[in-house]
MARRORO-498786 format. One line per field, with one value per residue (C-alpha): residue in one letter; residue number from 1; x, y, z. Coordinates in pm, 1 decimal. Each point is the difference from the previous one (the first is absolute). Layout:
<rs>
r = [a|...] .
k = [NUM|...] .
X = [X|...] .
Y = [Y|...] .
Z = [Z|...] .
</rs>
This chain:
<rs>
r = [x|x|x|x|x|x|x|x|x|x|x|x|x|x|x|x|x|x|x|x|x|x|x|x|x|x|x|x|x|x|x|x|x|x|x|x|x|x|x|x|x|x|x|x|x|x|x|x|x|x|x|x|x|x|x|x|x|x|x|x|x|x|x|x|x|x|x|x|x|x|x|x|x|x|x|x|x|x|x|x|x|x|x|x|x|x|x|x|x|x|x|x|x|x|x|x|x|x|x|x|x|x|x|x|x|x|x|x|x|x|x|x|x|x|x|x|x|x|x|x|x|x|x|x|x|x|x|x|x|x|x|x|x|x|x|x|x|x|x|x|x|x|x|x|x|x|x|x|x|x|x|x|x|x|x|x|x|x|x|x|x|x|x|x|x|x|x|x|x|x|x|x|x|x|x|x|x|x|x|x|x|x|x|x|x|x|x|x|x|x|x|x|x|x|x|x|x|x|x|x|x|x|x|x|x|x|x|x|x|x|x|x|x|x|x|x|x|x|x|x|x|x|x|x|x|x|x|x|x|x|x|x|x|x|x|x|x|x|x|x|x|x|x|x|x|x|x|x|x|x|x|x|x|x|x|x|x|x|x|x|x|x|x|x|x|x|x|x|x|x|x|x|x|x|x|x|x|x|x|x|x|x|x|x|x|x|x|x|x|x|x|x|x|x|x|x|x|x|x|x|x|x|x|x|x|x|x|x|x|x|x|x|x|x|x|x|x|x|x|x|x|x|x|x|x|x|x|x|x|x|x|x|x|x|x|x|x|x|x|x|x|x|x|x|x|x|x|x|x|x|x|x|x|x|x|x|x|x|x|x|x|x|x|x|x|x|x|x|x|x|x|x|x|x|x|x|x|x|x|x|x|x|x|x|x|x|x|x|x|x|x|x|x|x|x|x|x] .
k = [1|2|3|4|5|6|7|8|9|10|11|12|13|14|15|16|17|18|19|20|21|22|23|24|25|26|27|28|29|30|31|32|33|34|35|36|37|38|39|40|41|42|43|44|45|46|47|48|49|50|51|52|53|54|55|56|57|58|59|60|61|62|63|64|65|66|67|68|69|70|71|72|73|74|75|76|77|78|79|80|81|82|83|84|85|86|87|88|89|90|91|92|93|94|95|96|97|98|99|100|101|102|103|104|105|106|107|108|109|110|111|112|113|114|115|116|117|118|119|120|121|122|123|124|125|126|127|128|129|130|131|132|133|134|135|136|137|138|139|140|141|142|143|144|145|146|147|148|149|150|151|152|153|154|155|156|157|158|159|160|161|162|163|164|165|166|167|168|169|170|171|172|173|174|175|176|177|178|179|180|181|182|183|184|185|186|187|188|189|190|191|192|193|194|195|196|197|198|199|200|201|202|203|204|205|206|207|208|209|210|211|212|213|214|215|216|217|218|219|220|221|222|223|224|225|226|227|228|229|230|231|232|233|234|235|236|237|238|239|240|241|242|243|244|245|246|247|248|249|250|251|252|253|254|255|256|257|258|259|260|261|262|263|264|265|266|267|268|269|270|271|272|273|274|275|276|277|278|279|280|281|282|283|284|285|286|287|288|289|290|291|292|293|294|295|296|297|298|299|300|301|302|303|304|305|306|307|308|309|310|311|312|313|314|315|316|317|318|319|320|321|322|323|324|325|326|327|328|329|330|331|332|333|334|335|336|337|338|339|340|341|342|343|344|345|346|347|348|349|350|351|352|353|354|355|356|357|358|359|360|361|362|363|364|365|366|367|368|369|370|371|372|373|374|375|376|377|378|379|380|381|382|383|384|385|386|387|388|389|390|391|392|393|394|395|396|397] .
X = [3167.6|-258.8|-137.0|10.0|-192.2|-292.8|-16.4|-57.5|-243.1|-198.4|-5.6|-102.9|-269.3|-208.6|37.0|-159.3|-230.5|-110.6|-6.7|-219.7|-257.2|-9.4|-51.2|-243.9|-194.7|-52.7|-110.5|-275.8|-115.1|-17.1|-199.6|-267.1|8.6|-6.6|301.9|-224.7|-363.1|-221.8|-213.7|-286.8|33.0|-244.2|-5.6|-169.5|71.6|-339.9|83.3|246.8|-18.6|134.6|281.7|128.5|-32.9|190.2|257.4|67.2|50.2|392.8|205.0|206.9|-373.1|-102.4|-268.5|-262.2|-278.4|-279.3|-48.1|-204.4|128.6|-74.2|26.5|-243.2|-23.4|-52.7|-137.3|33.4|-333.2|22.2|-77.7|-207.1|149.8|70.2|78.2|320.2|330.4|-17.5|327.2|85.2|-40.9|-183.2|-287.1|7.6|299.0|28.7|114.5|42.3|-216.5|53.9|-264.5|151.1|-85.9|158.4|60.0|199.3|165.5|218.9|172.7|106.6|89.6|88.9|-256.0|-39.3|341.7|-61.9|-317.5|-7.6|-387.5|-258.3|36.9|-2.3|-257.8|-234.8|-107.8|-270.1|-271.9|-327.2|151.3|148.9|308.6|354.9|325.4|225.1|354.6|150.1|34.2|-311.4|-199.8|200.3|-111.6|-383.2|32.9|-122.6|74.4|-146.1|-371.6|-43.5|-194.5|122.3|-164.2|124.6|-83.6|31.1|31.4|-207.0|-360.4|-387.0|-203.2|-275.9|-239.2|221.3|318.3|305.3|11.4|306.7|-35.9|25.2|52.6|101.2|259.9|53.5|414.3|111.6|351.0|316.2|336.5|348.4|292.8|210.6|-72.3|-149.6|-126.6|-211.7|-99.3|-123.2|-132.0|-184.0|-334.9|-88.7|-386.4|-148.6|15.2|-363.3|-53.9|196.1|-181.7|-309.3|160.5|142.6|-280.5|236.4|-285.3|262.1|265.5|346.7|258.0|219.6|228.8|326.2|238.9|294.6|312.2|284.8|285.9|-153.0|339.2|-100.8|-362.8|62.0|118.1|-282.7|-239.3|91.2|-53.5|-379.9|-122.4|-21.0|-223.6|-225.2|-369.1|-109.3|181.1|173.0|291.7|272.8|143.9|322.8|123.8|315.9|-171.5|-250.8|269.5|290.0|33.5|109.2|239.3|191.8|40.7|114.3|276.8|108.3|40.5|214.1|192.5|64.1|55.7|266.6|192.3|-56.8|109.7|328.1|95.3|107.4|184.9|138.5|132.5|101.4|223.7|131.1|118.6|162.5|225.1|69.0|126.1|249.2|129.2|74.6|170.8|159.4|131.2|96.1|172.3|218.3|353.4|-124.6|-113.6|304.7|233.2|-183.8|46.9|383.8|7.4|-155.5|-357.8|-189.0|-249.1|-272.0|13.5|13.0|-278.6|-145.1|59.4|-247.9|-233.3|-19.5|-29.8|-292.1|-176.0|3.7|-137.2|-290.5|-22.6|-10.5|-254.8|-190.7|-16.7|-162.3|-272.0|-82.3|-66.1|-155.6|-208.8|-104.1|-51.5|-273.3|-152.1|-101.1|-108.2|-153.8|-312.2|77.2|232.7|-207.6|-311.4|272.0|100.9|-387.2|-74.9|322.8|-108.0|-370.7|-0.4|-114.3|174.7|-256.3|-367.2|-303.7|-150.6|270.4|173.0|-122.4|203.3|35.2|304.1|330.8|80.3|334.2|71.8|362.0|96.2|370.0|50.9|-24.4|260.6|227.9|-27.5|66.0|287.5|138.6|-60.8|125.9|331.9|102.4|-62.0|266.7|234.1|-61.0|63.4|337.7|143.2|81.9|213.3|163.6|138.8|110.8|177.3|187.9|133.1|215.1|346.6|216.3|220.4|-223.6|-160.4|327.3|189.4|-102.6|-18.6] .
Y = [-227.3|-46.0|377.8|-70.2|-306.9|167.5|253.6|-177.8|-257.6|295.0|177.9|-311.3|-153.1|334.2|106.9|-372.5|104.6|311.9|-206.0|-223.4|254.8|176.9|-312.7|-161.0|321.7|47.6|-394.0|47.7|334.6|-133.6|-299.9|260.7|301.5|-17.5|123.4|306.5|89.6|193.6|256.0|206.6|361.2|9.9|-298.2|-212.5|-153.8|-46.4|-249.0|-189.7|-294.0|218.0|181.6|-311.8|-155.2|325.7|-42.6|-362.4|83.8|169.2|-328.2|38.2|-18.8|-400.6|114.1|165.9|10.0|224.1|113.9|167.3|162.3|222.4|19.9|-122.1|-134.0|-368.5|-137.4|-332.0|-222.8|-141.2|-342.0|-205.9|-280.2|-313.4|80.0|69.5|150.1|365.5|193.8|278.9|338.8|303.1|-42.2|320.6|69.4|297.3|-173.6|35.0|-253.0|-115.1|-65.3|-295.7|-273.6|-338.0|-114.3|281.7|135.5|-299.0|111.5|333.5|-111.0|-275.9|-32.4|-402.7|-114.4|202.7|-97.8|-127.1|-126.9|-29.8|73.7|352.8|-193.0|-30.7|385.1|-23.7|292.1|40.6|-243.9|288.2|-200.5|158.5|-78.3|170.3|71.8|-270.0|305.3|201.9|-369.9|-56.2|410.3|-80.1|-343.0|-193.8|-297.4|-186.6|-47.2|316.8|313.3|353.8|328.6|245.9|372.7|217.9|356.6|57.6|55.4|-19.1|303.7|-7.5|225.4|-75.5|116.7|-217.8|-351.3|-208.8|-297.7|-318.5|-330.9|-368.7|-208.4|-323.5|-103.7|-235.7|27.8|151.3|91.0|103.9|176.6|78.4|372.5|154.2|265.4|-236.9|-273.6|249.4|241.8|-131.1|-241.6|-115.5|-121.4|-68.8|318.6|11.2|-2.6|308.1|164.0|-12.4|73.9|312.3|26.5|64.4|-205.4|-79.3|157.5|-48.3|151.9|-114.0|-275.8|-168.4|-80.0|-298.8|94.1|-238.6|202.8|175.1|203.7|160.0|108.3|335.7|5.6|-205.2|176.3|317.8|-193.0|-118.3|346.0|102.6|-319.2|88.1|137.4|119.8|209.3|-188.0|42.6|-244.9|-97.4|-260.3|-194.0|201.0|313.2|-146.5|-152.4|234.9|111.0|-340.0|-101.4|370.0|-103.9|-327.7|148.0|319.3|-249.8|-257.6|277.3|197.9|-384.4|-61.3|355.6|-44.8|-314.5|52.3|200.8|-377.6|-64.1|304.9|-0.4|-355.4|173.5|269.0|-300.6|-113.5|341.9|-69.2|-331.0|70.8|332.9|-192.9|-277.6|240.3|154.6|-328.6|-100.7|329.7|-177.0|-292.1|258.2|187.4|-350.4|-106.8|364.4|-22.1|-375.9|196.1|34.1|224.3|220.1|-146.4|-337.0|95.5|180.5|-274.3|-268.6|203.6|67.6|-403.9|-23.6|231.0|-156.1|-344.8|101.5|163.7|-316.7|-229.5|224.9|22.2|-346.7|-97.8|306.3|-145.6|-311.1|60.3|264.9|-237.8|-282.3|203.1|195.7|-298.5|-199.6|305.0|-134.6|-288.0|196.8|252.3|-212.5|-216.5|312.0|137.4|-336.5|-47.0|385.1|-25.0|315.8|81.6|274.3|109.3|67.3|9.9|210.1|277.0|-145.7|-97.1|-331.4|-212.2|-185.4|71.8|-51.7|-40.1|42.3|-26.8|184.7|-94.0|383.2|98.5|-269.2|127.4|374.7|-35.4|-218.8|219.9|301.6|-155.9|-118.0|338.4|133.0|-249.5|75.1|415.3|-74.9|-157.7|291.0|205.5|-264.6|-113.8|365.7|46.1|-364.7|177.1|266.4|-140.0|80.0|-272.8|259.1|111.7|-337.1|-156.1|227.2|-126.6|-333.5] .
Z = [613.9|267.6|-58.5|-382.8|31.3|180.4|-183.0|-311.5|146.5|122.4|-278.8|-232.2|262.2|1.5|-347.8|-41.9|239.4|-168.5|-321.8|125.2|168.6|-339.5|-221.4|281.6|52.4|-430.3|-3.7|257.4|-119.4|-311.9|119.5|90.0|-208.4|-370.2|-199.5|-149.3|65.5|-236.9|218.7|-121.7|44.2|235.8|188.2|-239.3|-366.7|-201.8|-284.4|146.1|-226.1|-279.6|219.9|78.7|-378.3|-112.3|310.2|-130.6|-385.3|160.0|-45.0|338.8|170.4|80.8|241.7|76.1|298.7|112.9|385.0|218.7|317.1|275.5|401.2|250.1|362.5|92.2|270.7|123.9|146.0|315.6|-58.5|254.5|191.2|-46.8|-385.9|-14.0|143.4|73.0|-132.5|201.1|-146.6|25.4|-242.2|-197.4|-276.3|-238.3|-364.0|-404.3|-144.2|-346.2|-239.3|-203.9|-312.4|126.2|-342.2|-162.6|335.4|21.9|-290.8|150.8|357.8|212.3|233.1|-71.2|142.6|277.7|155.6|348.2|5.4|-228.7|-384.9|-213.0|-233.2|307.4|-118.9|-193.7|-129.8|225.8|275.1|213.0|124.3|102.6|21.3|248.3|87.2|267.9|253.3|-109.5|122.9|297.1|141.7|-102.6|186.9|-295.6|-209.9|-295.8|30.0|180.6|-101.9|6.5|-23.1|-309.2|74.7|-303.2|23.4|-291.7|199.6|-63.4|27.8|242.4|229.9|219.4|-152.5|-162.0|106.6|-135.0|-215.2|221.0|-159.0|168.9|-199.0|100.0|48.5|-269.1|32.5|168.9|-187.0|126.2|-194.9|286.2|12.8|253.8|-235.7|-183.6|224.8|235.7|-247.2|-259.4|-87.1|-354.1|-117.9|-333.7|-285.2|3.8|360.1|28.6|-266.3|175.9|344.4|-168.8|-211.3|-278.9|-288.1|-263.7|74.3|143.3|193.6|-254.8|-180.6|124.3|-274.0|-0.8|-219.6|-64.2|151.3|356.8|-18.4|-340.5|115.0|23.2|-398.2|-33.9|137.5|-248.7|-282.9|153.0|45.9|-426.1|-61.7|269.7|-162.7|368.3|250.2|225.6|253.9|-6.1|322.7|-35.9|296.6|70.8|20.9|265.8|175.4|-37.5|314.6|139.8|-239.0|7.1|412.1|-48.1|-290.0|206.1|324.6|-198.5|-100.9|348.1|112.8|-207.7|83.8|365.2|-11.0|-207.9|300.2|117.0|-249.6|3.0|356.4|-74.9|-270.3|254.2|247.7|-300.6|-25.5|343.4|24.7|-303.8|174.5|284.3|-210.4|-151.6|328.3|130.7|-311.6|-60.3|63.2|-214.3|-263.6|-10.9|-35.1|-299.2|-203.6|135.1|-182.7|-315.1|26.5|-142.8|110.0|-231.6|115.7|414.1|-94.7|-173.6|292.4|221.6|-253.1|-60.1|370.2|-14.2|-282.9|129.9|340.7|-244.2|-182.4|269.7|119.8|-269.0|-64.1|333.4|-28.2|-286.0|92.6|273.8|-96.5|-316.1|214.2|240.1|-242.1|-176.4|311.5|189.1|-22.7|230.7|212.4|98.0|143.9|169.7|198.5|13.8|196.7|159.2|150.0|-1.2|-207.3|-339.8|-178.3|-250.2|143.9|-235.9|144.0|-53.8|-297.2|-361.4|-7.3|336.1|-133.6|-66.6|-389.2|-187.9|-329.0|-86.7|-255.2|-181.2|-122.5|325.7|171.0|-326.3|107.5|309.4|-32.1|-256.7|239.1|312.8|-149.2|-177.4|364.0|123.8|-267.9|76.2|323.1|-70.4|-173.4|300.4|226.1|-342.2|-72.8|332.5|-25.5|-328.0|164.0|241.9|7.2|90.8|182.9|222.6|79.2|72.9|177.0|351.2|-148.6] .
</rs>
């Protein structure tokens, strides 16, 4: 019952685990990315006014945002003293930095609920001020207030040779999703800043679209591309992001086989216990077919045996595994400062905290599975109960 029980609760806390690192993971990527982006063919989108009026014409589009983007270095000004805390950091950070309209990209992400100082409306054209990832500030040693240096690749031609383009933006806020990738990676300022950074005039990397159903964008997406007047590639979420989720979904599975192997050997101590009842219980056995008997229902006295071990088993991993997988986010920073250790770095992992998400199917599957395992494993020792012969058991009786 004991092996049963673990089993079970293991097998339902880290599906819930997995669950919850899958659903946790979409939410913040989704937070940041937008479910499909339309990309110019070349790296930049001339009218995109009218891709994204034709984009928004598809009903399943609510939408739709323009952006520039590109890579550059920052570099974080020392700041004299007496005006201010200096964060630690090394001053210099390779980053994407997104080109961005306040107004319309709060309808394609969630940057609002998620920022830690300052405000996204603080962007404004010709006023060169950034907003950075809570990591990417705390490596340049900045805060709100100060100034960083942009460095674009794209250089200026002199007598001298190619100089980049330099430009100081002043900090106006500091956001934080929870992953690594973005806090540490990326800085948005104003749509028309970038444009002259990138001296791009008009243009635009591209537009970032909304739908009503994230799950559906790749459908969607098909259904953009034959209203589209200019060439365009279109890029949906799960194809940007595939990669993770196909991890996450192969580990859940390989957990859930390696970790039937407890409720499998669970099942085997099962077989066990019965052959030994059975053993100890010959002469017993062999007095009840003498008193008429049949073979069916010695048989069937073992196999009831057998299933209520599984049941009472099963009843306490489910409960338990129920009751931690829906309070594993208090259990698990108990034990982290119980410990002093935390299980989940950010600097290694995507998410620093250990999610749940407790899905019912799941508890039902596994139940189901784990109990026609303890019923299987009944079969054996209930035969071998049948074919006793009351001769041979009693004759040293």
């Amino acid at each position: 019952m004991a092996g049963i029980a673990l089993g079970v609760a293991a097998l339902i806390v880290v599906l819930s685990v997995m669950n919850g690192f899958q659903k946790e993971l979409r939410s913040r990527i989704l937070g940041v990315t937008s479910h499909i982006e339309v990309v110019g063919m070349d790296g930049a989108l001339m009218d995109w006014q009218r891709v994204a009026a034709q984009a928004l014409k598809v009903p399943q589009v609510l939408a739709a945002a323009p952006y520039v983007q590109g890579q550059v270095m920052l570099n974080g000004l020392n700041r004299e003293a007496g005006e201010g805390p200096v964060m630690p950091g090394s001053g210099v950070r390779g980053a994407i930095i997104r080109g961005i309209d306040p107004q319309t990209e709060n309808t394609v992400a969630d940057f609002n609920t998620h920022m830690k100082y300052g405000a996204l409306d603080s962007l404004q054209p010709g006023a060169y001020r950034i907003v950075l990832g809570s990591d990417l500030a705390r490596a340049l040693g900045v805060v709100v207030g100060d100034r960083v240096t942009v460095i674009a690749p794209e250089g200026v031609v002199t007598p001298a040779g190619v100089i980049p383009r330099i430009k100081s933006f002043e900090v106006s806020g500091v956001f934080e999703f929870g992953m690594y990738e973005y806090d540490s990676g990326l800085a948005l300022i104003d749509l028309k800043d970038a444009q002259v950074l990138f001296r791009l005039g008009q243009t635009v990397t591209g537009v970032r679209l909304k739908v009503d159903d994230p799950f559906n964008a790749p459908q969607i997406a098909r259904s953009i591309a034959p209203v589209l007047d200019e060439p365009a590639y279109l890029i949906d979420w799960s194809r940007k992001h595939a990669n993770f989720f196909r991890a996450v979904q192969i580990e859940k599975r390989m957990m859930f086989l390696i970790l039937f192997l407890i409720v499998a050997v669970a099942a085997f101590n099962i077989v066990s216990t019965l052959v030994m009842a059975v053993t100890d219980k010959r002469g017993d056995i062999a007095i009840l077919r003498t008193l008429g008997a049949s073979r069916g229902s010695i048989a069937m006295i073992f196999m009831v045996q057998g299933a209520l071990i599984g049941l009472i088993g099963l009843g306490l991993g489910v409960a338990g595994g129920v009751a931690l997988a829906l309070n594993i986010e208090t259990v698990v920073p108990a034990i982290e400062r119980l410990f002093g250790i935390h299980f989940l770095s950010r600097e290694v992992y995507f998410i620093s905290d250990l999610p749940s998400d407790l899905q019912w199917d799941d508890v039902m599957t596994i139940s189901i599975t784990a109990f026609v395992l303890t019923l299987l494993a009944t079969l054996y020792p209930s035969l071998r109960a049948a074919r006793v012969q009351p001769a041979e058991a009693l004759r040293h009786e």
